[in-house]
C-alpha positions in Angstrom: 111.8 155.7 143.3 108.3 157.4 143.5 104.9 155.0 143.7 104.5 156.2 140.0 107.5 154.4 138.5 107.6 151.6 140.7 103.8 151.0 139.1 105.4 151.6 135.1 108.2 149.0 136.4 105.7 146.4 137.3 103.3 147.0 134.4 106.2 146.7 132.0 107.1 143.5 133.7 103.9 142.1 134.0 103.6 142.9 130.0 107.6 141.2 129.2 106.3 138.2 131.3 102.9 137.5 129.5 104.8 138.3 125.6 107.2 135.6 126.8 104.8 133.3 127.7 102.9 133.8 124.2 106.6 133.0 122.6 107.2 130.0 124.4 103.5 128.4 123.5 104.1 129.6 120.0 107.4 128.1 119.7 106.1 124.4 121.6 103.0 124.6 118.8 105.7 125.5 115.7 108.2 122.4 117.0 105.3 120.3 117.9 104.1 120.8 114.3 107.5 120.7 112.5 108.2 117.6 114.2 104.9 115.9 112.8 105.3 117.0 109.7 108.7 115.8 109.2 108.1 112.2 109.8 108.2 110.4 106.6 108.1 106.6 107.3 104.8 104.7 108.3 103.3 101.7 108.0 100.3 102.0 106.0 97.0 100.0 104.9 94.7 101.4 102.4 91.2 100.4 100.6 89.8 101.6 97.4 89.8 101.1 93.5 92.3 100.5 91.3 93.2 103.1 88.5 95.6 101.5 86.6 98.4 98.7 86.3 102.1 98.6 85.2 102.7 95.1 85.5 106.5 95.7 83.6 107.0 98.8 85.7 105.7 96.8 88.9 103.2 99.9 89.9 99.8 100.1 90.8 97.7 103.0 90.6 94.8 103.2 93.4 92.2 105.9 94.3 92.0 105.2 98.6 88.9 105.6 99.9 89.7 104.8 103.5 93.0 104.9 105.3 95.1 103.6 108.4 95.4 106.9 110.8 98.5 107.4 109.9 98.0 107.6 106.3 94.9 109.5 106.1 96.7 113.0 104.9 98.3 111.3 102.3 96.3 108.2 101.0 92.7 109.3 101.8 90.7 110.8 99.4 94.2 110.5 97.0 94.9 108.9 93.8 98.4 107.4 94.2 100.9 104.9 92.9 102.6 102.4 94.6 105.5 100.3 94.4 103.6 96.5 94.2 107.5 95.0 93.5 107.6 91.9 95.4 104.2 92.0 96.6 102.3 88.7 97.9 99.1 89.0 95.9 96.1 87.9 96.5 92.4 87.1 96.0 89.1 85.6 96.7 87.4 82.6 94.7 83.7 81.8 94.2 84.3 79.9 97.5 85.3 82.7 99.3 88.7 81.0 100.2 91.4 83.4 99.9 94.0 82.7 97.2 97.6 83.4 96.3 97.6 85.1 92.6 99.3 87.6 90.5 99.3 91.2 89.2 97.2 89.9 86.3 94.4 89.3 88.4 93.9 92.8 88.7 91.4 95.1 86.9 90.2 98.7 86.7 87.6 99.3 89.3 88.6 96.6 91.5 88.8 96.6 94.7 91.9 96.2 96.9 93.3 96.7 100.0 96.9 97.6 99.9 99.4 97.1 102.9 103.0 98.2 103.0 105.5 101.3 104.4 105.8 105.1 103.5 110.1 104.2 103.0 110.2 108.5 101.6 108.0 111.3 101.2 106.2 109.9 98.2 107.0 106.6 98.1 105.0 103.8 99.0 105.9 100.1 98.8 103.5 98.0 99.2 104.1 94.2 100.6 100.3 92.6 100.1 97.7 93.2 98.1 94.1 91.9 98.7 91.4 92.0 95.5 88.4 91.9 97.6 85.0 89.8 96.2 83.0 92.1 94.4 80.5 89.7 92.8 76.7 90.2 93.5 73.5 89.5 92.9 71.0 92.6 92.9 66.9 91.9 92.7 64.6 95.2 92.8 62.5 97.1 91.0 63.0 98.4 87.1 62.4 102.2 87.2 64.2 102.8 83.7 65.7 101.3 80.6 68.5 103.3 78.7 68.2 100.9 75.6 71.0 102.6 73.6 73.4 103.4 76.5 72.4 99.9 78.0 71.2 101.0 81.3 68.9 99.6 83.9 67.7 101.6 86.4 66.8 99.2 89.8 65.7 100.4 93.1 67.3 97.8 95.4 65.0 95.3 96.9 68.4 93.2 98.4 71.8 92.9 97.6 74.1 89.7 98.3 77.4 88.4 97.3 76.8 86.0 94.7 79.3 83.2 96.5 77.0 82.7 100.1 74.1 84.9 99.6 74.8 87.1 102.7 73.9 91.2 102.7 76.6 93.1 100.7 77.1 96.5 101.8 73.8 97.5 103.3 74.9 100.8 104.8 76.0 102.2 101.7 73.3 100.7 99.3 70.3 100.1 101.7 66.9 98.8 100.4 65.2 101.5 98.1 68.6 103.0 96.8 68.2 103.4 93.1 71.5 102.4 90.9 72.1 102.3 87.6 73.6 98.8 86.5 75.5 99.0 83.1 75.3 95.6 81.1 77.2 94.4 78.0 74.2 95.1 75.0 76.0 92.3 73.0 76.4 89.4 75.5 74.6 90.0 78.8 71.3 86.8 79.0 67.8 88.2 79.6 65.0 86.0 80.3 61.5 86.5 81.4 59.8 85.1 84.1 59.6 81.9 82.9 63.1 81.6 81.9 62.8 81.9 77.9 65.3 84.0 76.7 64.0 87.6 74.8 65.5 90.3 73.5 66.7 93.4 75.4 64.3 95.8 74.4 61.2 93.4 75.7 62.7 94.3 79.4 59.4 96.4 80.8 60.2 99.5 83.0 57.1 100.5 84.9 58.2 99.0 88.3 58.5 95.5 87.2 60.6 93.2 89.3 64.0 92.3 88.2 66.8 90.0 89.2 70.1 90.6 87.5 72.6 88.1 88.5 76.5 88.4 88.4 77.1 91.9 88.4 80.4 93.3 89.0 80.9 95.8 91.7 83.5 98.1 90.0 85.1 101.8 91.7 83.0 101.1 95.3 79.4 101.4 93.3 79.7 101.1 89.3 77.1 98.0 88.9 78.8 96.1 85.9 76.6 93.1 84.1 79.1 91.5 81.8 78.6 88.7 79.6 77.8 86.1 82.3 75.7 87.8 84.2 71.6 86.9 83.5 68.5 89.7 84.0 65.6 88.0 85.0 62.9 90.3 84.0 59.5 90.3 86.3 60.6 87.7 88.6 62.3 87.7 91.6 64.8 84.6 92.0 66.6 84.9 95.5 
């Protein structure tokens, strides 16, 4: 064999040896991935708000906001029903103390936190379900009154569960964030600063102070002031 084609041989070997290699890799990465991809039971946990409730159907419809690892693709970001048949429920009082209750205890916008298995690809049955507290207290200052939609408009000053007072969430609603807290125009109290009741359209809005007191904290940051909750307008109170 001349020097010529014993260099074509080796080129055309060196060539077959790297296009192999590049098939192997490729193959590995294609299993590797089919493998993952395939796996359809996982334990799970999962926080966010709840959509809706089938309490004859045994379902409950939640939006996640944050996932175990393992459920992140699925439950993240997702809005997904789950199979609550069976599931311990439960909640927490004004005492903080955390309480066995039922299905009925659940509202729209609530907060829960959802554990269970992935038993098939798109089903998920949950065995506990956590209603977190979601009662606060909110004191600030009044930037804006909606009077016909019923809308205050605070820049936070602090925020504390209503049961022990401590911070609620300061990394997502730090001092100075401006929310929009939507009370009930036919039942939620105002008072002045001296604690006479007045009518909803004496509230000022040219940075007076305000304490609202009571809200509920609906779908991770919907401020809710139903009928028990109090605005104390010019006066801080906590």
């Amino acid at each position: 064999m001349t020097n010529a084609n014993t260099a074509t041989v080796r080129r055309v070997s060196y060539v077959s040896i790297i296009a192999l290699s590049i098939v192997a890799v490729a193959t590995l990465v294609f299993y590797g991935s089919s493998a993952e991809a395939v796996k359809t039971t996982y334990k799970f946990v999962v926080r966010g708000d709840v959509k809706a409730v089938d309490r004859a159907g045994n379902t409950v419809t939640v939006y996640g906001r944050y996932s175990s690892a393992e459920a992140k693709e699925e439950l993240a970001g997702s809005v997904v029903e789950f199979n609550v048949k069976g599931a311990k429920v439960y909640k927490y009082d004004e005492k903080l103390k955390k309480m066995r209750t039922t299905l009925g205890a659940l509202n729209l916008g609530d907060e829960v936190v959802l554990q269970g298995n992935k038993k098939k690809a798109g089903q998920f049955r949950v065995s506990k379900i956590t209603r977190n507290y979601h009662t606060v207290n909110l004191r600030g200052t009044l930037q804006g009154h909606d009077l016909d939609g019923g809308i205050l408009e605070v820049d936070i000053d602090k925020l504390v569960r209503k049961a022990d007072g401590k911070a609620y969430k300061t990394k997502t609603f730090p001092k100075g964030t401006r929310v929009k807290v939507y009370y009930d125009k036919d039942s939620t109290k105002v008072v002045n600063n001296t604690g006479v009741e007045i009518n909803r359209d004496d509230i000022a809005n040219s940075n007076e102070k305000v304490t609202i007191l009571g809200i509920t904290m609906q779908y991770g940051s919907r401020f809710t002031a139903g009928p028990d909750v109090t605005v104390w307008d010019g006066k801080y109170t906590f």
